[in-house]
N, C-alpha and C positions, 0 to 999 in steps of 0.2 A: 504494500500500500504506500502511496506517495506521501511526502511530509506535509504539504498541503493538503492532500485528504482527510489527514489525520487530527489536523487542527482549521478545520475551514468551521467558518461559524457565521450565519447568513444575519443579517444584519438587524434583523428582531429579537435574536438571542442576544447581541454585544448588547441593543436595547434598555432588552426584560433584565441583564445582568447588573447595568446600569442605574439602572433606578431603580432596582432591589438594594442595591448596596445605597446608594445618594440619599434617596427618601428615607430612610429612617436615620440614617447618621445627622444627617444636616441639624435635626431640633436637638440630637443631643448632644452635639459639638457647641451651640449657642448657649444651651441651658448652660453647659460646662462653664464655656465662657462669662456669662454673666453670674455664675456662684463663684469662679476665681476673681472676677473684678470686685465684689463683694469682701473679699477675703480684707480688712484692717489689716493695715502693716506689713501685708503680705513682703515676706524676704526677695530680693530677686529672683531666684533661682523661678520662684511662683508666676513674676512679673512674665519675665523670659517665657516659662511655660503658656500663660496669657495670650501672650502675642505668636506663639506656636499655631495653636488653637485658631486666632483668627484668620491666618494664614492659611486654613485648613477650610474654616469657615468660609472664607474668597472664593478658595479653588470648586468648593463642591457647590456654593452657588452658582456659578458662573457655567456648569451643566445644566442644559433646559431638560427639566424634568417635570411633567405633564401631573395638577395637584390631581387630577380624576381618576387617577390610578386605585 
């Protein structure tokens, strides 16, 4: 079997893979985010982590992911 047979994947699956994973991470990457901005006196290391997070938050909205799923 060719290497390409083996990994072919039509373009509903990258999809449904897609916004399986996006849709549910996304509100709890924010929630995340707004209970570490919350954090008082947070040390850096927390700060750094924060701003990980929104980075994270960017990336995975900036996938158009359909809310009628």
């Amino acid at each position: 079997m060719a290497f390409n047979q083996l990994f072919a994947m039509d373009p509903f699956s990258i999809t449904a893979g897609v916004v399986g994973i996006v849709a549910p991470t996304l509100p709890c990457v924010r929630l995340l985010i707004k209970d570490l901005q919350n954090i008082a006196d947070a040390p850096d290391a927390v700060k750094a982590l924060t701003k990980d997070f929104q980075s994270v938050d960017l990336a995975l909205a900036s996938v158009p992911v359909s809310e009628s799923c």
